[in-house]
C-alpha positions as CSV (number, residue, x, y, z in Angstrom):
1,X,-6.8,35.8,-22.0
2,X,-8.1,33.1,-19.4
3,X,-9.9,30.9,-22.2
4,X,-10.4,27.5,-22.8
5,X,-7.8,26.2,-25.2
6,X,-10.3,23.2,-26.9
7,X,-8.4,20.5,-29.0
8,X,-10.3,18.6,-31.7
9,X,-10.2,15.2,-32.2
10,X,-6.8,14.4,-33.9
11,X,-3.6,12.9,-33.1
12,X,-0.7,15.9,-32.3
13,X,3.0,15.2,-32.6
14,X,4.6,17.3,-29.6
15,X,7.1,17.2,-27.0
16,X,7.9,19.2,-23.8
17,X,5.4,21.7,-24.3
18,X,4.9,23.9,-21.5
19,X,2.2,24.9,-19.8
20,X,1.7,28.3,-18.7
21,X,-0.4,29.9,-15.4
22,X,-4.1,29.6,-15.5
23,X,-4.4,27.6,-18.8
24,X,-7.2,25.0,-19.4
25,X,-6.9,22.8,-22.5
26,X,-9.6,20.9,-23.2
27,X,-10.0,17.7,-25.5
28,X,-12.4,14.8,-26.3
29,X,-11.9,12.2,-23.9
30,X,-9.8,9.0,-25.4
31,X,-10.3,11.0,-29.1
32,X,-7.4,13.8,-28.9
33,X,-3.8,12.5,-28.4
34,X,-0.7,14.1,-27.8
35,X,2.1,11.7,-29.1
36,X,5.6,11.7,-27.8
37,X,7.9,13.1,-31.2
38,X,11.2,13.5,-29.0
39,X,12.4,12.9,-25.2
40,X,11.0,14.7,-22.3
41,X,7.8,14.9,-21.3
42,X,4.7,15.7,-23.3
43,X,3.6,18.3,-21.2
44,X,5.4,19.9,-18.5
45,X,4.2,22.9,-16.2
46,X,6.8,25.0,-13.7
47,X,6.5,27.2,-11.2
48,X,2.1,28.1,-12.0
49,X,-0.1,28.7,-9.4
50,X,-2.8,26.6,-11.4
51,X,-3.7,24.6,-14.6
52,X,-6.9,22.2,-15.8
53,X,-6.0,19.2,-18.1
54,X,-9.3,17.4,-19.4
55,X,-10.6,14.6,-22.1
56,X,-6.4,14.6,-23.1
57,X,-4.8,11.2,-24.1
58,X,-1.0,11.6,-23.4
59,X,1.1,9.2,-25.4
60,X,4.6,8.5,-24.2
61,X,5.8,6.2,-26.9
62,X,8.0,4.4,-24.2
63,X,10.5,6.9,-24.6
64,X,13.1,6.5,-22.2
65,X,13.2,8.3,-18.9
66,X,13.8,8.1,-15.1
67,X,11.0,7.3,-12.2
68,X,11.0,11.7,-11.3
69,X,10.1,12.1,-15.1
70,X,6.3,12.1,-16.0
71,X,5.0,12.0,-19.4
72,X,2.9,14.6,-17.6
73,X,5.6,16.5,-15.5
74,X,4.5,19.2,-12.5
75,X,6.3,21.2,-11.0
76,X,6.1,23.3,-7.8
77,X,2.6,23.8,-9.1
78,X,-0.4,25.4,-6.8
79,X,-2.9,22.9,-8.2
80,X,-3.8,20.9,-11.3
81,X,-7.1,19.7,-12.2
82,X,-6.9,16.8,-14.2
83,X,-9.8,15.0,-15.1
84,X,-10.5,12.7,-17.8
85,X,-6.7,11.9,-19.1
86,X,-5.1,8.6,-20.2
87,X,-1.7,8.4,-19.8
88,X,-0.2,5.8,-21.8
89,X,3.3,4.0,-22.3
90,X,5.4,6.5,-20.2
91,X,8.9,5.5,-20.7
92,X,9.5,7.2,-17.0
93,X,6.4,7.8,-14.9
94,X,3.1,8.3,-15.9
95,X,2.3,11.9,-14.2
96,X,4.9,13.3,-11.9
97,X,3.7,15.8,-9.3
98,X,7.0,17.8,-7.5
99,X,6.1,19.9,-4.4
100,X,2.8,20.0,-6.4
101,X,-0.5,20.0,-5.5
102,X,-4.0,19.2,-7.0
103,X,-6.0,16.3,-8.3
104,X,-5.9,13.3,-11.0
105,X,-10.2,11.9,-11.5
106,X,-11.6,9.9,-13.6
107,X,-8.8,8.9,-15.8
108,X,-6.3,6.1,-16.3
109,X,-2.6,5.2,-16.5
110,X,-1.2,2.1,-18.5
111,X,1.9,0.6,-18.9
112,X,4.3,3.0,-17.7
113,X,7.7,1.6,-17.3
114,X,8.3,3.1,-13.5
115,X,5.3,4.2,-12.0
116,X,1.8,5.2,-12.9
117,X,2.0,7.9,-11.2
118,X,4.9,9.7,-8.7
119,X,4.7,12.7,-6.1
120,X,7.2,13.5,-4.2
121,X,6.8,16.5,-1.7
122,X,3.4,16.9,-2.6
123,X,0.4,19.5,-1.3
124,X,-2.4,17.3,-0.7
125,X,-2.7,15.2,-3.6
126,X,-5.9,13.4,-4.6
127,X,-5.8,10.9,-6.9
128,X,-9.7,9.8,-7.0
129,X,-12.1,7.4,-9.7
130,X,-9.5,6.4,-11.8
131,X,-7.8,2.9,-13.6
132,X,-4.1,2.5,-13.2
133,X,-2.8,-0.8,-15.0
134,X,0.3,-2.3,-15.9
135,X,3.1,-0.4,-14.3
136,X,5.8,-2.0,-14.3
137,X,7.4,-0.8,-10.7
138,X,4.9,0.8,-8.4
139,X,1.0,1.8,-9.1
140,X,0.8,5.1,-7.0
141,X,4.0,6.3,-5.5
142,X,3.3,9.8,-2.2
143,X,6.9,9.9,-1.1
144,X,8.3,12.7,1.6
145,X,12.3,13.8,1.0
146,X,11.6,14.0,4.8
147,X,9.2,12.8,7.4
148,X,6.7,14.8,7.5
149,X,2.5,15.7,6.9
150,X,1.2,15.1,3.4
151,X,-2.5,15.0,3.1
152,X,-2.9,12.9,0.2
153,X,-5.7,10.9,-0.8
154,X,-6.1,7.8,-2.9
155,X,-9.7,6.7,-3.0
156,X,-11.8,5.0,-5.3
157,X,-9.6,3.6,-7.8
158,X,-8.8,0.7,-9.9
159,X,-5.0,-0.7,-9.8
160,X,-4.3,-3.7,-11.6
161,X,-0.9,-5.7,-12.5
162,X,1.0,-3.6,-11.1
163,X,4.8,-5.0,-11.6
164,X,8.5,-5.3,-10.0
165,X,10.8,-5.1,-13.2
166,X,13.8,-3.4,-11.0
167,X,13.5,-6.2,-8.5
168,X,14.5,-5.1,-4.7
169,X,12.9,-6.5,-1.3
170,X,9.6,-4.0,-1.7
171,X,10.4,-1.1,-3.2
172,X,9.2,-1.9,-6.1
173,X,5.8,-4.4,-6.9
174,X,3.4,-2.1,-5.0
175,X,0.1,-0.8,-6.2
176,X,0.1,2.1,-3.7
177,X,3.6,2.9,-1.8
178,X,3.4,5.3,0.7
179,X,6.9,6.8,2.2
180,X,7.6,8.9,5.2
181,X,4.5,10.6,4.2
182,X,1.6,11.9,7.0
183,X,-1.8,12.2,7.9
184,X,-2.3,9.9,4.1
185,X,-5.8,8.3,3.2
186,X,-5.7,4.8,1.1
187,X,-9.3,3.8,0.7
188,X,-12.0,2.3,-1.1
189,X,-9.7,0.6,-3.9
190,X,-9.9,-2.5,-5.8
191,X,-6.2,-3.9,-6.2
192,X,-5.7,-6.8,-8.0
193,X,-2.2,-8.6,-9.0
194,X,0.4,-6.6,-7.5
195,X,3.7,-8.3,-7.3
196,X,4.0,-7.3,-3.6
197,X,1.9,-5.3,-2.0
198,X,-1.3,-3.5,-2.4
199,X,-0.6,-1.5,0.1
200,X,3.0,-0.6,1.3
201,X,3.4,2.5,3.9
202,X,6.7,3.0,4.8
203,X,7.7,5.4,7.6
204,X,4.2,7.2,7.9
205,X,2.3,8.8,10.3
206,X,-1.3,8.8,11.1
207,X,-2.3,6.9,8.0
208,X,-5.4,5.2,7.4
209,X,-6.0,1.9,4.9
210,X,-9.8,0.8,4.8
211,X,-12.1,-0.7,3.1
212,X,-10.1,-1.7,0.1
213,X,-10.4,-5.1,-2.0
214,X,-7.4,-6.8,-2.3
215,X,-6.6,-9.9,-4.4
216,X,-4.2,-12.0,-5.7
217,X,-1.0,-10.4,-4.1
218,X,2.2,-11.8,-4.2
219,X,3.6,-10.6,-0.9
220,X,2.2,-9.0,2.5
221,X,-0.9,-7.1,1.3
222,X,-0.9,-4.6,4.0
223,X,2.4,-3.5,5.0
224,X,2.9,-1.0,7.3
225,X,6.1,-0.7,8.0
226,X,9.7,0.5,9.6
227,X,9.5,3.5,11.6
228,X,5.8,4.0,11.3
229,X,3.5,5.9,13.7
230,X,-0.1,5.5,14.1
231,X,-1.9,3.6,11.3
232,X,-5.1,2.3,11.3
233,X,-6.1,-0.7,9.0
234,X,-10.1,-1.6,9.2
235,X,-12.4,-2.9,6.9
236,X,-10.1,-4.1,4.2
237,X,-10.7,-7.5,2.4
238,X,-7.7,-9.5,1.3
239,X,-7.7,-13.0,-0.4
240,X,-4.7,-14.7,-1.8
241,X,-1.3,-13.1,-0.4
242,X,1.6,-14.6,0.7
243,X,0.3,-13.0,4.2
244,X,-2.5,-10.5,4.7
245,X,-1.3,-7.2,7.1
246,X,1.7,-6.4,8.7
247,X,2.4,-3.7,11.2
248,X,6.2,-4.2,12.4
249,X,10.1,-3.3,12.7
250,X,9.2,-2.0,16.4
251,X,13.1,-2.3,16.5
252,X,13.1,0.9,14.2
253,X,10.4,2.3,16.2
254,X,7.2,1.3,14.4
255,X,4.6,1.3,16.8
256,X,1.0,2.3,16.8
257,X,-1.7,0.4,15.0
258,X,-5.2,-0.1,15.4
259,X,-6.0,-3.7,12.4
260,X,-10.0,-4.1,12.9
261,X,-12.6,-5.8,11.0
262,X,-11.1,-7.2,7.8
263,X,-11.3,-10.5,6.1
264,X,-8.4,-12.2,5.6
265,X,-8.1,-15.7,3.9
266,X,-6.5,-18.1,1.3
267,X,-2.8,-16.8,2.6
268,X,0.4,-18.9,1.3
269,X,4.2,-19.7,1.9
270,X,6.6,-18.4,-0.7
271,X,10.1,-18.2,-0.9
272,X,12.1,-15.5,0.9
273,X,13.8,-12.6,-0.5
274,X,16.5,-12.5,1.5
275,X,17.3,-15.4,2.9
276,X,17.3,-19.1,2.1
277,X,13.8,-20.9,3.2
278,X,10.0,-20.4,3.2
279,X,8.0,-18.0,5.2
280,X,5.0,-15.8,5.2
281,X,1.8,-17.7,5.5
282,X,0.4,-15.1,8.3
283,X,-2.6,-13.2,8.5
284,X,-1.8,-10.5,10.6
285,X,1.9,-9.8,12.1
286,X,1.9,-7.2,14.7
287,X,4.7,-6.1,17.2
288,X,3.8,-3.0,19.3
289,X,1.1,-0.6,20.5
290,X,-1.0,-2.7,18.3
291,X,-5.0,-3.9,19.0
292,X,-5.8,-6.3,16.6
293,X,-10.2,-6.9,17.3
294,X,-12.6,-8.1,15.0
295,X,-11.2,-9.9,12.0
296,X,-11.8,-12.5,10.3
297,X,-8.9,-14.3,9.0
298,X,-9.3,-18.3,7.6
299,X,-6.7,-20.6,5.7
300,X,-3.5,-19.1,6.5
301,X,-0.9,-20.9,6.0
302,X,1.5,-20.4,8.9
303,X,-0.3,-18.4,11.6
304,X,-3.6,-16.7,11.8
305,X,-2.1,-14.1,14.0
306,X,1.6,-13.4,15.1
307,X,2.6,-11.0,18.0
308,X,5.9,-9.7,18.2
309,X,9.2,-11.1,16.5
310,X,12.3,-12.4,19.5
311,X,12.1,-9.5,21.9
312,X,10.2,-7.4,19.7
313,X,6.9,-7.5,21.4
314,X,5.2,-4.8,23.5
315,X,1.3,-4.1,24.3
316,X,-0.6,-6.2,22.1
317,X,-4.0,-6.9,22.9
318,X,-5.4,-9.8,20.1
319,X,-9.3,-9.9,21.1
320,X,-12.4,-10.6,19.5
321,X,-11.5,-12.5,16.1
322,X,-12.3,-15.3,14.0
323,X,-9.6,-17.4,13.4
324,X,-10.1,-20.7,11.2
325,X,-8.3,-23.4,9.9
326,X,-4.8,-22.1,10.2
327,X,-1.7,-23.9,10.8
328,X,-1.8,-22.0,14.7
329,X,-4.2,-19.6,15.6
330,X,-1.9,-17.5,17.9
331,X,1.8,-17.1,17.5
332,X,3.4,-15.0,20.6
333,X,6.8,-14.4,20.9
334,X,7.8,-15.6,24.6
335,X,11.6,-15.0,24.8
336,X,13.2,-13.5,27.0
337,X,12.5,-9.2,26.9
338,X,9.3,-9.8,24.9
339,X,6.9,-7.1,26.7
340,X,2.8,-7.5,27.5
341,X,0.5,-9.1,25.6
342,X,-3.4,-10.3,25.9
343,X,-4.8,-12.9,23.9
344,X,-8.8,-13.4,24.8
345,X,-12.1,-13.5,23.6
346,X,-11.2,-15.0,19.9
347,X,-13.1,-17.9,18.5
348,X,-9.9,-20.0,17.4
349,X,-11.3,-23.3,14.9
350,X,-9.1,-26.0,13.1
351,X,-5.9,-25.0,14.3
352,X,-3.7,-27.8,13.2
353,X,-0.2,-27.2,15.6
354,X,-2.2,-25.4,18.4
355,X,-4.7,-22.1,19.2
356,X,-2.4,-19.9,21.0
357,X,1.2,-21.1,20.5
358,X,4.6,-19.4,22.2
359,X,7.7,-19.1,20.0
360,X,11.0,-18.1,20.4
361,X,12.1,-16.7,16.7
362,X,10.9,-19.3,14.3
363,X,10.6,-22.3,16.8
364,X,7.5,-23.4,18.9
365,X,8.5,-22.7,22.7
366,X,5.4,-23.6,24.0
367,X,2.2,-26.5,24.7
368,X,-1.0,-24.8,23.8
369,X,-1.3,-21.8,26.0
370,X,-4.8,-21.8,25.0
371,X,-5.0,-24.9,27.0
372,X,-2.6,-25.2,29.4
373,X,-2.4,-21.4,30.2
374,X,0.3,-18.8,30.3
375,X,1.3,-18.6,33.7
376,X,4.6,-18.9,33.1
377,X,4.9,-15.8,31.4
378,X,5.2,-12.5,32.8
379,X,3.1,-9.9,31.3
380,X,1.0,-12.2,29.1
381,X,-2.7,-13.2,29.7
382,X,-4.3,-16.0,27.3
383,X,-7.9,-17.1,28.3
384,X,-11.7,-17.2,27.3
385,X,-10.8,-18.1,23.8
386,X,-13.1,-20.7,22.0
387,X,-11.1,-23.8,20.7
388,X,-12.7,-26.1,18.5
């Protein structure tokens, strides 16, 4: 009949209920629960054009289940409203959105063992206001089956502890993980404790990560990465992170980023993941297409900035930042094939190996260019920087 279903206060036993078209059931927030009594989902919705969740709490009693199964499960759904739900103990994911659309406000998801919450092929997800804490493999997962536009938005939220239980090189340990998805919005969060990163976009186009607070990460915070086109990275604020933003793998034709006005400090070594040795340390890494103007980036460990990686390095320009008491200031790949690059117009203070420093792979190459110049090297300009 098109009414409100209304839930009183109460805990219900249930299991792979289904959801049918137009339906809106209604509970008091953190007061109603639906408990997991057997495998599958708690709720699950197919092939509607639209549903309203609100003020449910969705217990998943740790029940077993893959990363593609939700304790909340949607799919090929027009759009769900969920507002108000707490999704809790998801032996799979928390909510799963398939070639579904729609939006997740003002709720929270806890301590699901895969992610918090997973959409693959989605319509323009939002997932807005809400606290996701404790996952134990990824935060927020927008994944594409193929490249291609997405239109999701993640804005406003709090991520916290987000874990790596199923180990891997990134995958995994990300509070937001973005994946051949386009045209995405990260922005406004507050990420704290992620294993890796806060932010990992993987094979994207036209995304856009600003003004988010990131803290206490254990790898790159930033990562944009592989064959990525077109990001922009501004206003973001990072402190402790084995290294702040990354924009590379030019070899696998990521290209195309603009990294302005962030604050970047208190960036370590750790051990690396796939290899023997130390690394990291960096505050931004950038390799191609790539304007990095207007930061502010102090204590890394390694390198304030570093442009390109062996031959991977084409039209960098590096102009206008603050760059204090790093190890260098400006790491630029000078070997042989490395393409154009302009360093100028940074303030460069307490650089303990050098300002502006060329390397081939790993290894210093180079005097101070900042000093000496960079005449020597085709295509790349180094002057007006302030060296104290």
């Amino acid at each position: 009949e098109g009414r409100p279903l209304a839930l009183a206060p109460g805990r219900y036993r249930v299991s792979q209920v289904a959801i049918p078209d137009g339906a809106v059931l209604v509970g008091a927030p953190e007061l109603t629960r639906l408990e997991l009594s057997a495998p599958g989902p708690v709720l699950v919705a197919k092939g509607v054009r639209r549903i309203a969740l609100r003020g449910l709490v969705l217990d998943g009693a740790n029940a077993p289940a893959d990363f593609q199964t939700g304790a909340l499960h949607l799919e090929d759904v027009g759009e769900a409203a969920l507002d108000e739900l707490a999704v809790l103990d998801a032996g799979g994911s928390g909510v799963v959105w398939l070639r579904s659309g729609g939006a997740f406000r003002r709720g929270r998801i806890e301590q699901a063992r895969h992610a918090g919450l997973f959409c693959m092929d989605g319509n323009g997800v939002t997932v807005a206001d809400s606290l996701v804490r404790g996952c134990r493999n990824n935060g927020l997962v927008v994944r594409r089956s193929a490249k291609a536009d997405d239109g999701s938005v993640i804005t406003g939220n709090r991520i916290e502890d987000t874990g790596a239980l199923d180990g891997g090189l990134g995958w995994n340990g990300n509070a937001v993980n973005v994946s051949k998805a386009g045209g995405v919005i990260v922005s406004n969060n507050a990420i704290r404790r992620s294993a890796f990163s806060a932010v990992r976009a993987h094979e994207t186009t036209d995304v856009l990560i600003s003004g988010n607070t990131c803290l206490e990460g254990g790898e790159t915070a930033l990562y944009v990465e592989f064959g990525f086109d077109g990001a922009v990275v501004s206003g973001n604020l990072v402190d402790g992170a084995a290294s702040g933003i990354a924009a590379a793998n030019f070899k696998e034709g990521g290209k195309l980023a603009a990294i302005t006005g962030n604050v970047l400090r208190n960036l370590f070594r750790r051990k690396l993941l796939d290899m023997p040795g130390e690394g990291y340390g960096l505050g931004v890494g950038i390799e191609a297409g790539a304007a990095v103007t207007g930061n502010v980036i102090e204590n890394a460990a390694a390198f304030g900035v570093y442009a390109g990686w062996g031959p991977y390095l084409r039209d960098v320009a590096i102009s206008g930042n603050v760059i204090r008491d790093c190890e260098v200031g400006v790491a630029v790949s000078v070997v042989d094939g490395a393409g154009p690059a302009t360093i100028a117009g940074n303030l460069i203070a307490g650089s303990r190996k050098g300002a502006v420093v060329g390397y081939r792979w790993t290894e210093a190459a180079t005097r101070d260019l900042a000093v000496v110049g960079a005449a020597g090297f085709s295509g790349l300009t180094v002057g007006s920087n302030t060296v104290r």
